[in-house]
N, C-alpha and C positions, 0 to 999 in steps of 0.2 A: 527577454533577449532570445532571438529566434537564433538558431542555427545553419547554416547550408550544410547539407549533406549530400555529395553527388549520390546520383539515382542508382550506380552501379557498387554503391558501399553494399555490404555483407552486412550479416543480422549482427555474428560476431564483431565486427569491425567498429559500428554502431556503440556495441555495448563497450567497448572497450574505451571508444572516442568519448561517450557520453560521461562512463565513469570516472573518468580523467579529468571532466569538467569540473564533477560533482564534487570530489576528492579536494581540486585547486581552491575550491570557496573558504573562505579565511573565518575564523572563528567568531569575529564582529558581523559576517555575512550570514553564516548561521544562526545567530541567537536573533540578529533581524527576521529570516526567514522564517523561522518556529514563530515569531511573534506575529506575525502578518499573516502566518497561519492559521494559527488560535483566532484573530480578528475575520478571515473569512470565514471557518466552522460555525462560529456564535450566528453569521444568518445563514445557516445553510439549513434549507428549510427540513430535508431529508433528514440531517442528522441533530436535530431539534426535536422532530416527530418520532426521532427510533428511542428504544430503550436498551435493548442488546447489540450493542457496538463491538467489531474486533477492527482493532488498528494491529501495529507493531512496533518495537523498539528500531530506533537508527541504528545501521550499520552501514559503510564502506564510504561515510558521506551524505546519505540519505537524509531525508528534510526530517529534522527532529519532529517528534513527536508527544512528548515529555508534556508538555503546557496545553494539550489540547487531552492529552489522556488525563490531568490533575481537573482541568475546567468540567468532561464530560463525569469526572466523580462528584464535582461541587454541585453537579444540577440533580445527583441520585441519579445515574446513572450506571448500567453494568457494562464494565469493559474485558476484553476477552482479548488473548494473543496469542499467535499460531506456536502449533510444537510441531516438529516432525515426529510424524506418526511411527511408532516401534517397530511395526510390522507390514504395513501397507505402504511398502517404498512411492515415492512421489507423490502421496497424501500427508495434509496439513490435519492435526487434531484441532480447537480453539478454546480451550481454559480461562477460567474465571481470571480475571486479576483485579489485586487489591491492592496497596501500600506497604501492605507483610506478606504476599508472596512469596517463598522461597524460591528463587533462580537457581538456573543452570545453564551451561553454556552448552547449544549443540555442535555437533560436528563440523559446520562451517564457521563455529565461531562465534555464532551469532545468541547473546541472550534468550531466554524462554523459560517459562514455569518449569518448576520438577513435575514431571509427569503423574497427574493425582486422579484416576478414573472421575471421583466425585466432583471434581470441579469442570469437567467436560461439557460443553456444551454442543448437541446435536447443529451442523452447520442452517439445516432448512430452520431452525431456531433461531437463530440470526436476524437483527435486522438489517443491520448497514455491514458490511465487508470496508474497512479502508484499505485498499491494495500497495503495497510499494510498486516500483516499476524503474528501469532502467531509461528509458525515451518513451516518449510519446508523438501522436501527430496530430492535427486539426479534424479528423476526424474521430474522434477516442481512441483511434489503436494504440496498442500498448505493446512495451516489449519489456518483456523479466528479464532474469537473468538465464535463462534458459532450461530449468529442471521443468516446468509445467505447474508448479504446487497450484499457483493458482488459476491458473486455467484448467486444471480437475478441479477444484475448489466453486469453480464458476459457470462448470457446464450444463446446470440446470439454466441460470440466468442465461448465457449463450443463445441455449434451443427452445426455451420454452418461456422466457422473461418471467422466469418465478425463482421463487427462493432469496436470500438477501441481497440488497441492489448492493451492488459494488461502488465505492467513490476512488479511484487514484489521486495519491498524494504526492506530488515531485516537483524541486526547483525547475526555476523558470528556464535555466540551463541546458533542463530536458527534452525541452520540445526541441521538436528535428520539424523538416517540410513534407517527406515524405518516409513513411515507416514501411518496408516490405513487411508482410505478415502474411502466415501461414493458415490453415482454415481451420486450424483450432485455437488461435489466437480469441481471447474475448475482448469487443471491444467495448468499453467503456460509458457508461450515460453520463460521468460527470467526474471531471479534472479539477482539483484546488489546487495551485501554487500559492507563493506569496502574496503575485501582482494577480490573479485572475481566475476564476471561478467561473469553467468552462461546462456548459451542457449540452448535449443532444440530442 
């Protein structure tokens, strides 16, 4: 389901319209969407080929991710999920996860490992990033929520297309026609929703 967004919306305006979408999907809408998820990941050939994966937990709405993090253990795989970093404001750390992880909730709310140095993993260690994201546009651009995490997270891939390829995960609700975006914005080589499995 594509969106109109006039051309003269704000970045904020966007975010707020988009997350209102997301939030409105009905809990039958959900557990479809995570499953149609998990059905596009299983061909996606990038994250087939990786073995060091960081996704994250749903929050505010976001397209669960639960069924694609239990699949990518069932194949031996390592999964990794972002913390905020203690000391390096607007840097993401990425920790192991397991099935007995001990949780914590950060600051905004949002789940994440207890902060354990030994299960850290170096980000250029990484293979696949799965990004959340607020909207999107037909060109990969992507809009967060606005702190940056991961767009410092992805400024090797950015400038230099090294480091872990990024995939964005978001209901099909998300995509907008046209995304304003700023030049540190990173844009995207590859978008899965439920209905479609976008590349560039």
């Amino acid at each position: 389901m594509r969106s109109e967004v006039p051309a003269s919306a704000t970045r904020q305006h966007l975010r707020q319209q988009t997350r209102a979408r997301r939030r409105q999907l009905t809990p039958a809408q959900q557990t479809a969407a995570a499953r149609d998820l998990l059905e596009h990941c299983k061909q996606a050939t990038h994250l087939l080929g990786a073995q060091h994966i960081a996704l994250y937990l749903a929050n505010d709405g976001e397209l669960d991710t639960t069924a694609v993090i239990e699949w990518l253990w069932r194949q031996g795989k390592e999964v990794y999920l972002p913390v905020l970093h203690p000391f390096s404001k607007g840097h993401l750390l990425f920790l192991h996860y397991t099935p007995t992880t001990r949780m914590t909730r950060n600051r905004y709310g949002i789940q994440e490992p207890d902060l354990d140095i030994r299960l850290v993993k170096p980000v250029q260690e990484l293979d696949i990033i799965c990004t959340p994201l607020v909207a999107f546009d037909n060109t990969g651009q992507r809009l967060g929520m606005g702190g940056g995490y991961y767009d410092r997270t992805l400024s090797l891939w950015h400038s230099e297309q090294r480091g872990p390829r990024p995939i964005g995960l978001a209901h099909d609700c998300q995509q907008v026609d046209n995304l304003p975006f700023e030049a540190w914005d990173v844009p995207l080589p590859e978008i899965i929703t439920p209905s479609y499995h976008f590349r560039w």
